[in-house]
N, C-alpha and C positions, 0 to 999 in steps of 0.2 A: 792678460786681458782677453785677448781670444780666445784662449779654454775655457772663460767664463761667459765669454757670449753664444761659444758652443754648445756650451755645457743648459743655459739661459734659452739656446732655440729646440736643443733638445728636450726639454721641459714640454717648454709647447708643443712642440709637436704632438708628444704624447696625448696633451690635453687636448687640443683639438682631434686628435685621431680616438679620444673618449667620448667626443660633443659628437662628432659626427656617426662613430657605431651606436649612439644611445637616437641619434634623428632616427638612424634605417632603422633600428629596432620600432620605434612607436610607427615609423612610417610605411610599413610592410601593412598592404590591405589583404583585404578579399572580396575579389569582382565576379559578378553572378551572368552571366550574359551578357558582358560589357558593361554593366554598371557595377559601381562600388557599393559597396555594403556597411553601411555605417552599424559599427559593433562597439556595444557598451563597454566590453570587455576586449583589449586586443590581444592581436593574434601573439601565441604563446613562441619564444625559440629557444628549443631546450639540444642538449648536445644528440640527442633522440631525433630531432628534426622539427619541424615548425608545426605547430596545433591549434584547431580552433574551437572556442567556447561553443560547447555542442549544443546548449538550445539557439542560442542566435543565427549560428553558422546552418543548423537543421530548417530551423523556419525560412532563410535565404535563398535555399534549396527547395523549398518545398517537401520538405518532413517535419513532421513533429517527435520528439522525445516523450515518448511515454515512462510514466510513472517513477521511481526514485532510481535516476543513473545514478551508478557510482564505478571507483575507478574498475571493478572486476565485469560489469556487466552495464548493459542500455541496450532499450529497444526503439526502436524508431518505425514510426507510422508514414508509409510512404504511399505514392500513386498508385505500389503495386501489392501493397500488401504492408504485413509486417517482419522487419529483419530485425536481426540479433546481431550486434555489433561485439564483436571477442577482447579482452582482456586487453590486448597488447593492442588497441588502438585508441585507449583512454587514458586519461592521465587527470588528474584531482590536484588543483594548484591554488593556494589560497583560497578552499571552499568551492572553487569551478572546477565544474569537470569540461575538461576538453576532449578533443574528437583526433585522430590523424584523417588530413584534407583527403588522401585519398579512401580512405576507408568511406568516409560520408558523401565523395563523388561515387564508389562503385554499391552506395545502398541504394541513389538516388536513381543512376543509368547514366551518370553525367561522364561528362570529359574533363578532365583537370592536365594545366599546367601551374609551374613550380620555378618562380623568375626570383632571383636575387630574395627571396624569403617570402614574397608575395605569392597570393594564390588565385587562381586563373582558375573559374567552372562552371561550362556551358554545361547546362541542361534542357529540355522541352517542358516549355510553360503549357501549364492549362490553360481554357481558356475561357471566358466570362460571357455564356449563351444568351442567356436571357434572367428578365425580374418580370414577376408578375405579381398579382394576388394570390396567397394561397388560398386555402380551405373555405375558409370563414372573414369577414370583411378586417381581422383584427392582428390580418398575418401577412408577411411578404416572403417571399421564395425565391431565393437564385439557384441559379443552374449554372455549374462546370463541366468543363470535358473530362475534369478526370479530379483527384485529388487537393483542395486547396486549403493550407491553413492559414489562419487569418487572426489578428488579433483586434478585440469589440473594442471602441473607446466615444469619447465623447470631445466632440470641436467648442463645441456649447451646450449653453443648457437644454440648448433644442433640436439639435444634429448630430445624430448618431455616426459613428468613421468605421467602416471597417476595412480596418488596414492587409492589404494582400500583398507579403513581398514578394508571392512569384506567381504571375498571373497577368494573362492581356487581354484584351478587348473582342470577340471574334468580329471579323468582317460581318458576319451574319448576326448582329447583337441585335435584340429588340427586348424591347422595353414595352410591355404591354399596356393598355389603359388600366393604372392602378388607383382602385377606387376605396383601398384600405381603407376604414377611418384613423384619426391620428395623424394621416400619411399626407406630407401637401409637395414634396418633391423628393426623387430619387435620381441621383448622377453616380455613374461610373467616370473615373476621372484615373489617365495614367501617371506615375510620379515619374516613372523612368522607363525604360526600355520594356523591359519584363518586368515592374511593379505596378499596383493602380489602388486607389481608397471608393469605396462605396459610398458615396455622402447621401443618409436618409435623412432628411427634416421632417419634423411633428411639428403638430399644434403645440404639444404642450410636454413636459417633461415627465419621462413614463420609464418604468423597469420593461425590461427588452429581455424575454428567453431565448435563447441562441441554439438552434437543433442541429445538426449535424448530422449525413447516413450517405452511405454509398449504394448504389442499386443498377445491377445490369453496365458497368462501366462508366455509370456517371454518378455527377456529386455535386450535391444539391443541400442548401442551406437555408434552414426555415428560420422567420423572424417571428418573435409573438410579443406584441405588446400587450401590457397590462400588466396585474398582479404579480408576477414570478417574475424573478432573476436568475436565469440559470442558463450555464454553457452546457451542450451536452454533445460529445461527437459518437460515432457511433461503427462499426465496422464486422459485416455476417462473416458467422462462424458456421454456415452451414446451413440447413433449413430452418433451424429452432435457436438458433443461439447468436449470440452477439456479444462484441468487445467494445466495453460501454468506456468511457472517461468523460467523468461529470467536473465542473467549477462551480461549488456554490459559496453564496455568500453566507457567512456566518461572524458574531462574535466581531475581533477587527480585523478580520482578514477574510481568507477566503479555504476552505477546503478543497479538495480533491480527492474524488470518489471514482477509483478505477477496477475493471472485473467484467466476469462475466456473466451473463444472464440468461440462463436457458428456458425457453417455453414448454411447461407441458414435460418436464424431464425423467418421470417414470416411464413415458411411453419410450422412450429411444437411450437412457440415460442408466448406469448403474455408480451409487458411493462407494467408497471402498475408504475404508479409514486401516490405517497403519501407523509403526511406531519406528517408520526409517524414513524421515525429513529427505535425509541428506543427499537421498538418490532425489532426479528430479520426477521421475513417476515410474512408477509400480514394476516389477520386473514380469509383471504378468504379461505372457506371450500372446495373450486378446487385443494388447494397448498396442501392440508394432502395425504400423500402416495406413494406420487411423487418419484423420485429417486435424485432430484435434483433442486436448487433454487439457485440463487444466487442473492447479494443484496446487492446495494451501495449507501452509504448516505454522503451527505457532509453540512457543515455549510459554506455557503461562506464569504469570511469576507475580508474587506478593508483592508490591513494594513498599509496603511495609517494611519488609524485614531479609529483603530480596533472596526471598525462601521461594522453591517451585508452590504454584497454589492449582495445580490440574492433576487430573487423573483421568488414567485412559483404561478403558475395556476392549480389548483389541482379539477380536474373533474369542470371546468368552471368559480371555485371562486379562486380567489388571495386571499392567504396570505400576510395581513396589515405591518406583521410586519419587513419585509425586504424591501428593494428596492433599486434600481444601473443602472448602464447600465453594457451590459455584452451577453456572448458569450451565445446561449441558447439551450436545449433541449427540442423539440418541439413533441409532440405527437397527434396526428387527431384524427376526428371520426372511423375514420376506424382503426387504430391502428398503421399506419407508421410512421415512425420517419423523421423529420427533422433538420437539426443542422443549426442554424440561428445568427443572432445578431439581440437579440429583443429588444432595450432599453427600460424599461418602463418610465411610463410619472408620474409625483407626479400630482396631481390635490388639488389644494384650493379651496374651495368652501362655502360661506356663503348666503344661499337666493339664488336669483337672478345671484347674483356675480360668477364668476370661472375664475380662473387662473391655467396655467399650470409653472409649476415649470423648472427652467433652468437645475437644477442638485439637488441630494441630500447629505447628509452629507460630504461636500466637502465646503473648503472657497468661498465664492462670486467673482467671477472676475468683469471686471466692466459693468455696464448695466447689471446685474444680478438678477436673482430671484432662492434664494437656498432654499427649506426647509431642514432645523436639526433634525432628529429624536432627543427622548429623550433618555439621554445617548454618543450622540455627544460631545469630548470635545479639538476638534481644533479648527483651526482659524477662527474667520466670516468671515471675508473677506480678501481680496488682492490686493484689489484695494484703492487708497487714496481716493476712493470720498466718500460723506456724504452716510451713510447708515437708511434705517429705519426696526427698526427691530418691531415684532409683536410677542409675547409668549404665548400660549397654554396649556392651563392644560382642561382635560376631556372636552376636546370641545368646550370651550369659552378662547375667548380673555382675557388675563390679565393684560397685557401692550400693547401699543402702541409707538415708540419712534423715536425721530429723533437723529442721534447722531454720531459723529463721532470716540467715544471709546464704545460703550454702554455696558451696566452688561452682560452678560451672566449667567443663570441657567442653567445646562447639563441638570435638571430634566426635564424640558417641550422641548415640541415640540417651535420650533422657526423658522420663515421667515424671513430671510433676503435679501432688496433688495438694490441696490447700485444707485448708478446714475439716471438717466434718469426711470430706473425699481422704483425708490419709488414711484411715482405715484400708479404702480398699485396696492400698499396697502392702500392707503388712503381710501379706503370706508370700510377697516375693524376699528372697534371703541373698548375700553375698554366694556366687556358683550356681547359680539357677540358672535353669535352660528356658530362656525366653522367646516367645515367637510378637514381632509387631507385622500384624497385616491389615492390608485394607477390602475394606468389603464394599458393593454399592449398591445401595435398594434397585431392587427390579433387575438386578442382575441377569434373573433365567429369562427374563421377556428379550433382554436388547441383545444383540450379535454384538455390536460393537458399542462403545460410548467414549466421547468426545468431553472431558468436564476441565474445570480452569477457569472458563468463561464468564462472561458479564451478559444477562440475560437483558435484554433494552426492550423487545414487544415479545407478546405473548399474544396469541390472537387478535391479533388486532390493536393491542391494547398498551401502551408505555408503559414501560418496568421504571418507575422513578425513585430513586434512591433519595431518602429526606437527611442522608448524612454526605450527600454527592460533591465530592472534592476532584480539583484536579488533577489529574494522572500521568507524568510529562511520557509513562511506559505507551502511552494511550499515540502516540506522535504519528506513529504506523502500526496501526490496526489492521487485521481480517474479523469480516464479519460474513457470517453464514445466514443468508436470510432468505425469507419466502414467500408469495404473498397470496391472493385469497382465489388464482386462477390454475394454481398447481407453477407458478415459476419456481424456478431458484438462480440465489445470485452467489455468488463468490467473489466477495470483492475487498479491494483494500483502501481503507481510509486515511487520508493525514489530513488531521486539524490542525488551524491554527490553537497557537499556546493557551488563548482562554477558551478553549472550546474543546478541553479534552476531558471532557466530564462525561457524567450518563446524560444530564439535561442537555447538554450541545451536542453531544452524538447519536442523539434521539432528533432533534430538534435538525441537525442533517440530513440525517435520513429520509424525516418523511416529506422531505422537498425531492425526493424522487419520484419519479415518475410513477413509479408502481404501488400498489396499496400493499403495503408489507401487511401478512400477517404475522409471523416469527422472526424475531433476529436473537442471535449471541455473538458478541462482542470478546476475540481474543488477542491478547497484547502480542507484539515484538513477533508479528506474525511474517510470512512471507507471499508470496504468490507467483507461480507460473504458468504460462499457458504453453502448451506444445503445439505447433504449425508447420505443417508440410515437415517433419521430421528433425526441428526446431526446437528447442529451449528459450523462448522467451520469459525472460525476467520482468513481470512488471515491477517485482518490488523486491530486491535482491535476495536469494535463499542465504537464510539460517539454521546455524542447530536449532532443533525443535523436537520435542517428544512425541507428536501429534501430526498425523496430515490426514488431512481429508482430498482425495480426486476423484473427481467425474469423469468418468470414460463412456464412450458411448456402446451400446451393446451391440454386439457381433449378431450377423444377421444367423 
């Protein structure tokens, strides 16, 4: 009877010593200046040590997470600038990426302690100067000391909130005679220690643009009511350039449009397009020192038939191993940019003989002539007429066939041509020394060229596709674009899921601020920007056949 009542306390015990490790675990906070921080997601404890959910824990702080963390890389927008958070302080748990506490104390300047799995982090609040009227009677303005992010919401239909969770009041706050229209009262109001909510009240319920810019050590945030809905923050990269992150609404959700945008960028500004992604910029001994680089690479790819669909002209030689037709970036001898539709040409060539290719990694239509790269594995064709197809390995013919199902190997190169087009295979034989290359109009005009792309403006003008499907490769985009004052941007887009077309990423873009005249549109892209000697990721590097960077020219 006693070994079973022993046996019966020892049970519990255990259990209660399960109830009460699974309380501490949910019950481990994070206090920001003595207040707690109520976190959607809790704090993470892994045998690594304790982690926190890095957009919440970032905003708490007073940082923002720019563009797609993930666990190898995240940047964060802080008071002082922008930092690069390293590999081995993030972690990806069930779709969140989290932060180590102290890595996101020493981005911010904060102090942290580290209690029984709780986490302790004094930092220096901004502080809340002044509101007034802006520019024009249909705009409001605050002023900070330094850095604040804030997230826009609505109490009611008629009172705008903006939520500040790290920010206080200054002794010196004034609130000018605001004679906005729209506008019938403004309260700054603190929720805690170091947090506080902006409550604007309207007459009447209105779309609110959100501006955002830093200038001379202060940071200051414009309101516009009216017609547009759009967050926009903003951060100089020098005299001419700025790191833009846009919110706009779209479709049922909202996008996010992050990058850079340089003014006027033939004057101070040189492209240099290459075909090595994987380094994060240019090994040119001009780029060391600089204040700033940024650098966008993408892989273009069919998905159709998830075949490369780009081709690159890189200092006068094309790269063999892609090719499509496609929206293209064009660069001279002299260094200007063109945005084009260059289609390139396949070329067969045996001897004597050459043919040019109808299309590539695409099925046959009729009267056609396709080559398949190796690694193609759709359909031959589309058409019910007799096909003859011709297969390729290192250079020579290996078959030759007429046929109206025939074999396919995905491993070699293969021509197929349909109807009326098998003729112009017949002089190729089993042993034939075959050459496939690709050529691109205008080849002797451009130094470089850039193609793969989805061309969306064209002077001014929307490239709209009348067979315009969704594209989930479309999720993270670069887009190369430029508008009617000599800008250029470099930027990366993620749309929501119904908005990854040509008509929704046209339909994005021109709620920018800038009057685009050029854009091209390339999938599974990446983006970096280099700072004070920095690798900032806004949108993690990829392999990619392709980069485009801007460097600034050497005096």
């Amino acid at each position: 009877m006693l070994r079973r009542q022993m046996i019966l306390w020892g049970v519990m015990a255990c259990l209660l010593i399960g109830v009460f490790s699974a309380v501490s675990m949910y019950g481990q906070t994070l206090t920001v200046n003595d207040s707690i921080v109520n976190l959607s997601d809790p704090l993470l404890n892994t045998e690594a040590g304790v982690f926190l959910p890095l957009f919440e824990a970032s905003a708490a702080v007073g940082a923002t997470a720019l563009g797609r963390p993930t666990e190898n890389s995240a940047c964060l927008r802080t008071a002082t600038g922008l930092v690069e958070i390293a590999a081995e302080a993030l972690l990806i748990h069930d779709g969140i990426v989290y932060i180590r506490p102290r890595a996101l104390s020493d981005a911010v300047g904060g102090k942290i302690h580290v209690v029984a799995g709780s986490v302790f982090i004094e930092v220096a609040a901004p502080e809340l100067r002044l509101i007034q009227q802006g520019d024009d009677c249909d705009e409001l303005l605050l002023r900070f000391s330094s850095y604040a992010p804030m997230a826009v919401d609505w109490s009611d239909d008629v009172t705008l909130r903006l939520r500040i969770p790290l920010c206080t009041i200054s002794s010196a706050f004034e609130a000018r005679t605001l004679a906005a229209n729209h506008v019938v009262s403004v309260r700054a109001v603190p929720t805690s220690s170091s947090s506080i909510d902006v409550l604007i009240r309207l007459t009447q319920s209105l779309l609110v643009a959100v501006e955002s810019q830093e200038a001379s050590g202060l940071f200051s945030v414009r309101l516009q009511f009216g017609e547009r809905q759009i967050q926009q923050a903003s951060l100089p990269l020098g005299e001419s350039a700025s790191l833009y992150v846009w919110h706009i609404p779209c479709g049922a959700g909202t996008a996010m449009v992050a990058g850079v945008w340089i003014r006027e960028w033939r004057n101070a500004y040189q492209l240099v397009l290459d075909d090595a992604p994987s380094m994060p910029v240019p090994s040119d001994e001009a780029a060391t020192g600089l204040d700033w680089i940024v650098s966008a690479s993408a892989t273009p790819i069919d998905t159709t038939n998830q075949m490369p669909a780009g081709f690159a002209l890189i200092n006068g030689s094309i790269i063999p191993s892609a090719c499509g037709t496609s929206g293209s970036l064009c660069i001279d001898l002299f260094g200007r940019l063109e945005f084009a539709e260059l289609p390139p040409v396949t070329i067969l060539s045996s001897g004597d003989f050459s043919l040019a290719a109808t299309a590539t990694n695409r099925a046959a239509g009729k009267d056609e002539l396709v080559i398949l790269q190796a690694g193609y594995t759709g359909a031959l064709s589309e058409s019910p007429e007799p096909l003859r197809v011709v297969t390729i390995r290192n250079g020579y013919v290996t078959s030759a066939v007429d046929s109206r199902y025939p074999h396919h190997d995905p491993s070699l190169v293969t021509a197929v041509a349909s109807g009326t087009a098998r003729d112009l295979l017949s002089p190729l034989h089993v042993g034939a020394s075959v050459r496939v290359e690709t050529s691109v109009p205008a080849a002797r005009t451009f130094q470089s060229v850039a193609g793969g792309g989805t061309l969306l403006f064209h002077e001014g003008i929307p490239i709209l596709d009348s067979t315009d499907v969704q594209d989930d490769s479309w999720a993270w985009a670069t887009v190369i674009a430029d508008d009617w004052t000599g800008g250029l941007g470099i930027l990366s887009v993620h749309a929501p899921s119904d908005s990854r077309s040509v008509v929704g990423l046209i339909s994005t873009l021109s709620q920018l601020p800038f009057q685009l005249c050029n854009a091209v549109l390339f999938a599974n892209g990446s983006l970096i920007v280099r700072s004070d000697e920095q690798n900032i990721p806004l949108v993690e590097p990829t392999p990619g056949e392709i980069r485009l960077t801007v460097i600034p020219r050497t005096p």
